[in-house]
C-alpha positions as semicolon CSV with decimal commas, in nm:
position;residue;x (nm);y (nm);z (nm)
1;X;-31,396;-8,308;10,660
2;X;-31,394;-8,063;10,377
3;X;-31,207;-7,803;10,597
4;X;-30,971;-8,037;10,705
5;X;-30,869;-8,091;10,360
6;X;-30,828;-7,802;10,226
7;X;-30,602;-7,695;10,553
8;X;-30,377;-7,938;10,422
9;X;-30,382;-7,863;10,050
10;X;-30,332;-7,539;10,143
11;X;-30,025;-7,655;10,418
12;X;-29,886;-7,878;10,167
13;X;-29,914;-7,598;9,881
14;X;-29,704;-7,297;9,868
15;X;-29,597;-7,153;10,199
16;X;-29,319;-7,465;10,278
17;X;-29,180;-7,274;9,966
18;X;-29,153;-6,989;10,115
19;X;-29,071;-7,112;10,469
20;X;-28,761;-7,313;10,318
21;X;-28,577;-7,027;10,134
22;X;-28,684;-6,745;10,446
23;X;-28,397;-6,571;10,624
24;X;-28,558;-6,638;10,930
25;X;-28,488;-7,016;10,831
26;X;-28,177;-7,203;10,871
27;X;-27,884;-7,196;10,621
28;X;-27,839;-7,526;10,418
29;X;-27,512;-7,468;10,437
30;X;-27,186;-7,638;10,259
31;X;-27,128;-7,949;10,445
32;X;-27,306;-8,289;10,429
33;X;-27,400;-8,234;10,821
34;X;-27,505;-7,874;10,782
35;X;-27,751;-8,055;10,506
36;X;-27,876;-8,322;10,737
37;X;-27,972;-8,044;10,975
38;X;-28,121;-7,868;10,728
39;X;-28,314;-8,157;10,630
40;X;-28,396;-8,307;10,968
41;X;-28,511;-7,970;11,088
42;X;-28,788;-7,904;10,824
43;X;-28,887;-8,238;10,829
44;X;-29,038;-8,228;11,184
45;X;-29,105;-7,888;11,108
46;X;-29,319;-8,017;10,849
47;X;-29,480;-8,294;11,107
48;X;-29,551;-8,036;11,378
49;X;-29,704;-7,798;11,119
50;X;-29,956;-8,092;10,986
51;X;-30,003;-8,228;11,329
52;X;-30,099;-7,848;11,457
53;X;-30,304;-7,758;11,156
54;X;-30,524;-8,130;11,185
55;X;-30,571;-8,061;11,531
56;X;-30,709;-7,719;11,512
57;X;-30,882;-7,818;11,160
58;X;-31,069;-8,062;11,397
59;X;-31,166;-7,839;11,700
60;X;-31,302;-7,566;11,470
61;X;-31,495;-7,802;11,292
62;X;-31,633;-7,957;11,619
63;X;-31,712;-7,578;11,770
64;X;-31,858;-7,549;11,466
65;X;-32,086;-7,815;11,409
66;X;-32,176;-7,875;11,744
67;X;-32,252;-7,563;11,880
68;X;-32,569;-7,514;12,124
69;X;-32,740;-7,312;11,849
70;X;-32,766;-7,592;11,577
71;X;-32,911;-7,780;11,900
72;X;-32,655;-7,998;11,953
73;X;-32,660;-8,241;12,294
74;X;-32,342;-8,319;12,409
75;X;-32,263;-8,649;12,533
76;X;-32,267;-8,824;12,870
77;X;-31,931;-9,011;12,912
78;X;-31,625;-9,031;13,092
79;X;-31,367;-9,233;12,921
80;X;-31,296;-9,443;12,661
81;X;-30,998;-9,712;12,691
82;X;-30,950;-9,722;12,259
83;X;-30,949;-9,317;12,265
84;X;-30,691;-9,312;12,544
85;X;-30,482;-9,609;12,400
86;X;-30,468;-9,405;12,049
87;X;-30,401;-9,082;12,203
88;X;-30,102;-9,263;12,346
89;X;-30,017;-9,472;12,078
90;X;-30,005;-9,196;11,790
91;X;-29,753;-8,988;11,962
92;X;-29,535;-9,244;12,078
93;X;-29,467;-9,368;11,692
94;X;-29,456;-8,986;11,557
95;X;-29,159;-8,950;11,845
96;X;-29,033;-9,288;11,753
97;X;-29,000;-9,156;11,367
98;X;-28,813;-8,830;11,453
99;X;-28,600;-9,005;11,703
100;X;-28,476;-9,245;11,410
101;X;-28,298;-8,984;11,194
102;X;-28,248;-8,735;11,484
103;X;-28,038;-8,968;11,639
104;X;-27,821;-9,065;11,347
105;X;-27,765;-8,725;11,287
106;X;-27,612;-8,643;11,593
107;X;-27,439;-8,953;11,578
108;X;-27,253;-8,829;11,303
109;X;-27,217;-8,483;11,423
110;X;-26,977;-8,600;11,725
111;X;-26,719;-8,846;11,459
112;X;-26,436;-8,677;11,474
113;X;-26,236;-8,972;11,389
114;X;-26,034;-9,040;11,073
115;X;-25,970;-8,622;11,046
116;X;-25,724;-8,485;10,771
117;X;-25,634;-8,199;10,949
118;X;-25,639;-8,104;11,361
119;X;-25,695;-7,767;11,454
120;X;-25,702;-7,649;11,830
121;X;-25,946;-7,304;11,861
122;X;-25,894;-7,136;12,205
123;X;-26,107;-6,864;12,262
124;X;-26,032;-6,556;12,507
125;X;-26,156;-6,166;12,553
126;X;-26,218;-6,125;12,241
127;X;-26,043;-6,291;11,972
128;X;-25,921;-6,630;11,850
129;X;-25,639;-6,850;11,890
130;X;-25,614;-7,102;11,578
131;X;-25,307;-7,364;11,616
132;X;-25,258;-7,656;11,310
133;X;-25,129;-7,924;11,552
134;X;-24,971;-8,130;11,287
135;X;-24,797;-7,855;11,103
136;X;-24,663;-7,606;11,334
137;X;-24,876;-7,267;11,239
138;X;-25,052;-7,075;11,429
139;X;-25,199;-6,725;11,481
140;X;-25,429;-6,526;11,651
141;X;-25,778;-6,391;11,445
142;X;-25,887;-6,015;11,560
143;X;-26,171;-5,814;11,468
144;X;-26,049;-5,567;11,162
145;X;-26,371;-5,353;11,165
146;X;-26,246;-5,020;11,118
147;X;-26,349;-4,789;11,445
148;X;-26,457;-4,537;11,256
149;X;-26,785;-4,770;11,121
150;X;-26,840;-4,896;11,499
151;X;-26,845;-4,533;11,620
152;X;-27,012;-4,466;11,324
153;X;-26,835;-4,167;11,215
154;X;-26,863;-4,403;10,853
155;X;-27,072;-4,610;10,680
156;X;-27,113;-4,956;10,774
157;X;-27,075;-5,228;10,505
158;X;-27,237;-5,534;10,441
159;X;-26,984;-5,761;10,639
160;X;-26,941;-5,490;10,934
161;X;-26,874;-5,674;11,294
162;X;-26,766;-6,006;11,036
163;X;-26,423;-5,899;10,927
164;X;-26,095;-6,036;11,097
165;X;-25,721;-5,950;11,014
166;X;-25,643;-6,300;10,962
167;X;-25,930;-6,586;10,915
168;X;-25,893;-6,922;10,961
169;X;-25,799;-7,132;10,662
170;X;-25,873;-7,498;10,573
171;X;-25,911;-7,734;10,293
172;X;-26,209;-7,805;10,029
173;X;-26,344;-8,158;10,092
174;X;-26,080;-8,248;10,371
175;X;-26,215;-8,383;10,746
176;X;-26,136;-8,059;10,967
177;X;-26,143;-8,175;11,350
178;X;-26,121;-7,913;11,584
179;X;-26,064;-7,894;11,955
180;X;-26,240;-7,637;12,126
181;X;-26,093;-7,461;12,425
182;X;-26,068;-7,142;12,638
183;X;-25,818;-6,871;12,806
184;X;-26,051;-6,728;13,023
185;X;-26,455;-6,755;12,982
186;X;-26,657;-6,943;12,809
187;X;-26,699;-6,868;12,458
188;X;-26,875;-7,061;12,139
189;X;-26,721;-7,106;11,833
190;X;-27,025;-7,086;11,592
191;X;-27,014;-7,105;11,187
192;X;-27,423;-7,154;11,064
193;X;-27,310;-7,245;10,680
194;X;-27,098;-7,545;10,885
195;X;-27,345;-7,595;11,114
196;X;-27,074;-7,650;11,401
197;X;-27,178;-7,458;11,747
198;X;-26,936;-7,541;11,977
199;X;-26,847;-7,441;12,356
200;X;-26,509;-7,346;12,415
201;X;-26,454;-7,386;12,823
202;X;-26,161;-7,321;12,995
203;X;-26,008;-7,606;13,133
204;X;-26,139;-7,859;12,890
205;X;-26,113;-7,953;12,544
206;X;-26,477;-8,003;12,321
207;X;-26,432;-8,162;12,013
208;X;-26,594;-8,101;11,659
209;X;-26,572;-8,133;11,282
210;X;-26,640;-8,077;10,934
211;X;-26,573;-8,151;10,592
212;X;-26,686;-7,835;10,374
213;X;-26,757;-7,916;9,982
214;X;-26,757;-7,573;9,820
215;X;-26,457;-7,297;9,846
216;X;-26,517;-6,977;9,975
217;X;-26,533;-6,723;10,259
218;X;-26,773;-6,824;10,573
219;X;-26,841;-6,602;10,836
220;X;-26,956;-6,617;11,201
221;X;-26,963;-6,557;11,573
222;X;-26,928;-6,637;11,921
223;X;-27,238;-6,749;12,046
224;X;-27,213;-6,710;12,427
225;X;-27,177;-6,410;12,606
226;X;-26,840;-6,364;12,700
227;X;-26,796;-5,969;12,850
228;X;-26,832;-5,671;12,720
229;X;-26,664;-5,730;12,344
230;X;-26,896;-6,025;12,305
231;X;-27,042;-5,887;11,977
232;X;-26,637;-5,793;11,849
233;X;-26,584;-6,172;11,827
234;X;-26,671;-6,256;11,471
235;X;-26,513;-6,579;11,294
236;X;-26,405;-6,604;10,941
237;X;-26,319;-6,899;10,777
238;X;-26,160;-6,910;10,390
239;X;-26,212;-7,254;10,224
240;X;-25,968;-7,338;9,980
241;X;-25,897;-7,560;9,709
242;X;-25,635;-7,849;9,880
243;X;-25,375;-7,747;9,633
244;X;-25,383;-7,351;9,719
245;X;-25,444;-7,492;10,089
246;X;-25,093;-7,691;10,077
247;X;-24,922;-7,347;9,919
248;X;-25,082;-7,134;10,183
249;X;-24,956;-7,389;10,450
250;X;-24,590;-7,368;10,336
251;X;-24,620;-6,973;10,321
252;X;-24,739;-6,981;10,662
253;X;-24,446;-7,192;10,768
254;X;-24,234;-6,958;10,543
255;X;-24,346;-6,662;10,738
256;X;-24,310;-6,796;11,096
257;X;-23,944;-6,884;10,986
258;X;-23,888;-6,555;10,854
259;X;-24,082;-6,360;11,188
260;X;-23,853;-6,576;11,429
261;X;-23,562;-6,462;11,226
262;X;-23,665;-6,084;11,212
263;X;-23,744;-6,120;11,617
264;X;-23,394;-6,177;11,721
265;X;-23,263;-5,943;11,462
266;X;-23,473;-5,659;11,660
267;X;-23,249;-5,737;11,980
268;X;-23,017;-5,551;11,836
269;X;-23,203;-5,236;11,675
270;X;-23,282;-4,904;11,806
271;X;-23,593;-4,828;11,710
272;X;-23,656;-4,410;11,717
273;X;-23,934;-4,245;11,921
274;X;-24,133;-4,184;11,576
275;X;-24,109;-4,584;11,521
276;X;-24,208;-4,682;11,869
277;X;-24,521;-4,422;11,902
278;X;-24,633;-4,456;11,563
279;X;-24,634;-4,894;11,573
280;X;-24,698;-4,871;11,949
281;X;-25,047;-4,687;11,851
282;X;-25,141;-4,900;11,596
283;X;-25,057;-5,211;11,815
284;X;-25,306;-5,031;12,105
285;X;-25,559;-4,943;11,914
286;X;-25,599;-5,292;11,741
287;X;-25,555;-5,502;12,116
288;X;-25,610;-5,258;12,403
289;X;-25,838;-4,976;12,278
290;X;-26,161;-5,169;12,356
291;X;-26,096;-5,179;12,742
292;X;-25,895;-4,878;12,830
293;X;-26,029;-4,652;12,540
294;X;-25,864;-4,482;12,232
295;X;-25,819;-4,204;12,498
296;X;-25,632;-4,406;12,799
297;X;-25,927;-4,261;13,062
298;X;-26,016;-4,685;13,057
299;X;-26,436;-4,736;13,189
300;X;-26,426;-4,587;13,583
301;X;-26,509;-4,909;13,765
302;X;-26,422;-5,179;13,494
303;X;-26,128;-5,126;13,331
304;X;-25,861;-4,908;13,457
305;X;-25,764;-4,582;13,312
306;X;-25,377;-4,571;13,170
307;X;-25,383;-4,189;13,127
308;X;-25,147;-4,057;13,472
309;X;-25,215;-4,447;13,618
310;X;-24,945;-4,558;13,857
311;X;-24,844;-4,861;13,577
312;X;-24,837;-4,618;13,221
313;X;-24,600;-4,352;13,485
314;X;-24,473;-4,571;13,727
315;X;-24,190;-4,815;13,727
316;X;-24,117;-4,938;13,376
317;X;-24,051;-5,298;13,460
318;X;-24,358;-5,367;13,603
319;X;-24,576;-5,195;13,342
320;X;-24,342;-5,447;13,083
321;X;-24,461;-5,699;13,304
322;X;-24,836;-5,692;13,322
323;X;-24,823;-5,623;12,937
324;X;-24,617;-5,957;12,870
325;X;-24,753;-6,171;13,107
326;X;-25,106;-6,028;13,214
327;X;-25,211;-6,011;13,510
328;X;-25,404;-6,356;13,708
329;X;-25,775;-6,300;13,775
330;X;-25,872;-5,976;13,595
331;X;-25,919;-5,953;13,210
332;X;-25,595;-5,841;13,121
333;X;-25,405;-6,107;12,963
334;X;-25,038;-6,112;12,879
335;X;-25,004;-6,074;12,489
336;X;-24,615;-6,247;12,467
337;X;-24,780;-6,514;12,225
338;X;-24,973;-6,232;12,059
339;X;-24,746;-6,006;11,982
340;X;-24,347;-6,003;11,859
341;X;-24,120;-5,786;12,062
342;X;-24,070;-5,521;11,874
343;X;-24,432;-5,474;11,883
344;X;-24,462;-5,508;12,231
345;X;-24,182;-5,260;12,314
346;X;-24,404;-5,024;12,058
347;X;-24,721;-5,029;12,228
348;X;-24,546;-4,995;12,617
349;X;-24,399;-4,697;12,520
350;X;-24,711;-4,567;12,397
351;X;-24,858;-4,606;12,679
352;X;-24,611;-4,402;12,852
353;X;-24,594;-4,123;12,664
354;X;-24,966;-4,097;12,512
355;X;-25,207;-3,846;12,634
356;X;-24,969;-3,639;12,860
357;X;-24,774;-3,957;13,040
358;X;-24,479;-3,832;12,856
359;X;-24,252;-4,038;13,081
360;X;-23,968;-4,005;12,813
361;X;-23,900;-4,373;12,789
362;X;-23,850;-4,565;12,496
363;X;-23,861;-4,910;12,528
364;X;-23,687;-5,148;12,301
365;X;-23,720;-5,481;12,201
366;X;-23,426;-5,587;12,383
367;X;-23,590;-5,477;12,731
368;X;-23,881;-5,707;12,610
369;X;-23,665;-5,996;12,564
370;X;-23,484;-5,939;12,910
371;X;-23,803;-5,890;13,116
372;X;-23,895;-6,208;12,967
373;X;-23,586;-6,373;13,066
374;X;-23,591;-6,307;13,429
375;X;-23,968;-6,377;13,440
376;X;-23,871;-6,765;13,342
């Protein structure tokens, strides 16, 4: 018995300490639910851990003690009906104990009801869609790692593969429902400090929430393989204060007005060869560089090459075609929603007249507008 006690003092001692605060552990988090899972999880930790360490404690002290060499006889028997009744019993209420709080947890876990604020998250190859149902905003969240760090012709930071050009925003202490869906594949919306791991299929709608209690900037990632970009999927999320929230909010509204405004006010510019190539590259690089390469030669048997292809050189309504509206069954998707047209007309001239196309046309925002006219 004395080396079953001190297995325990020593279990019960120091190395939960050091188990609790490990990176290998998970995060506590900043939500009440990311808590409970915190909590929950270490606590059968804890029982599987004690039951383990008794179990062995008592098999090494039985090899021990009742080995052939101390003369030791074993005994004749085959069963025993209060053995087998305890070996039943003593599971059944450990189960019964973690069930209890497991279940309650979860319970709360899937409440969505009585949400502040509604946000639909549609994933697709490889980026997010955030919409605020009840406020009219919404906007797309892309990787903003710089290429140079994932080619690594420079150093990689501390957040590299974490950074988007716009993260998702939402309130301190406010009920956060979102609704989880998908373009294409199926991705997983996944914050660990929330402790929210969602699916997002295509075709149906998941649902989940949470209610974060301390500001700040929370990072993660799609959890389910999704293609070849998988790992360029990262997911920020900035907590704020519900007063900056609110101001954010109306500058967001502010700033769709203002971008709907400056979108039909590009009907009727001209934009000059230097504008189009030099916002049509930037506009590549950020949405189309990952498939058909920084250098339009695409990946031979994957994704098409745009350098002398029949679309980059060929007719120039079709090639404003596929770009708008994608094309069904492959990975490209149309980026209308994505992108404004002048930024659209940018990057389809690019591709024309990057890496020795040099078709000569300049496409202009106007041409957007009309393709997408005829298309409806």
């Amino acid at each position: 018995m004395r080396l079953v006690k001190l297995s325990l003092w020593l279990l019960l001692s120091f190395p939960f300490l050091a188990v609790g605060t490990s990176q290998y552990n998970l995060p506590v988090g900043v939500t009440d639910i990311s808590r409970d899972v915190y909590e929950l999880h270490m606590t059968i930790f804890y029982i599987c851990c004690v039951i383990g360490l008794v179990v062995f404690a008592v098999m090494f002290w039985a090899i021990i003690h009742h080995r052939k060499s101390k003369g030791a006889v074993p005994a004749q028997f085959h069963e025993s009906t209060k053995v087998e009744i305890l070996w039943t019993a003593i599971p059944f209420v450990i189960l019964i104990a973690m069930a209890v709080p497991a279940t309650k947890t979860l319970i709360a876990m899937e409440d969505t009801t009585k949400a502040d604020l509604t946000i639909k998250v549609t994933g697709s190859q490889w980026k997010w869609h955030y919409e605020y149902l009840d406020h009219d905003v919404s906007f797309y969240s892309v990787l903003s790692t710089p290429r140079e760090q994932i080619t690594n012709q420079d150093e990689k930071t501390e957040t590299y593969l974490l950074d988007v050009d716009k993260p998702l925003i939402i309130p301190k202490g406010k009920k956060v429902r979102f609704l989880m869906t998908s373009d294409d594949v199926i991705h997983s919306w996944w914050v660990p400090e929330f402790a929210v791991k969602k699916d997002a299929n295509p075709g149906f709608i998941n649902e989940a929430w949470t209610r974060v209690n301390e500001a700040g900037i929370y990072r993660g990632q799609c959890a389910e393989l999704c293609g070849k970009d998988h790992g360029f999927m990262p997911i920020v999320v900035e907590v704020k204060e519900p007063n900056e929230f609110e101001q954010w909010l109306a500058n967001a509204q502010l700033e769709k007005a203002q971008a709907a405004a400056a979108e039909k006010a590009s009907l009727s510019v001209t934009l000059s060869e230097d504008e189009l190539m030099t916002l049509g590259e930037q506009v590549y690089m950020a949405n189309c560089a990952a498939c058909h390469q920084p250098s339009g030669m695409g990946l031979p048997g994957v994704f098409p090459a745009l350098k002398d292809s029949p679309i980059a050189v060929g007719d120039i309504k079709a090639h404003i075609d596929i770009v708008v509206h994608g094309k069904p069954a492959t990975a490209m998707q149309g980026y209308s929603k994505m992108l404004s047209l002048k930024e659209l007309a940018a990057v389809v001239t690019y591709e024309r007249n990057a890496w020795g196309n040099n078709t000569g046309d300049l496409v202009q925002p106007s041409d957007i507008q009309e393709s997408m006219g005829e298309a409806q």
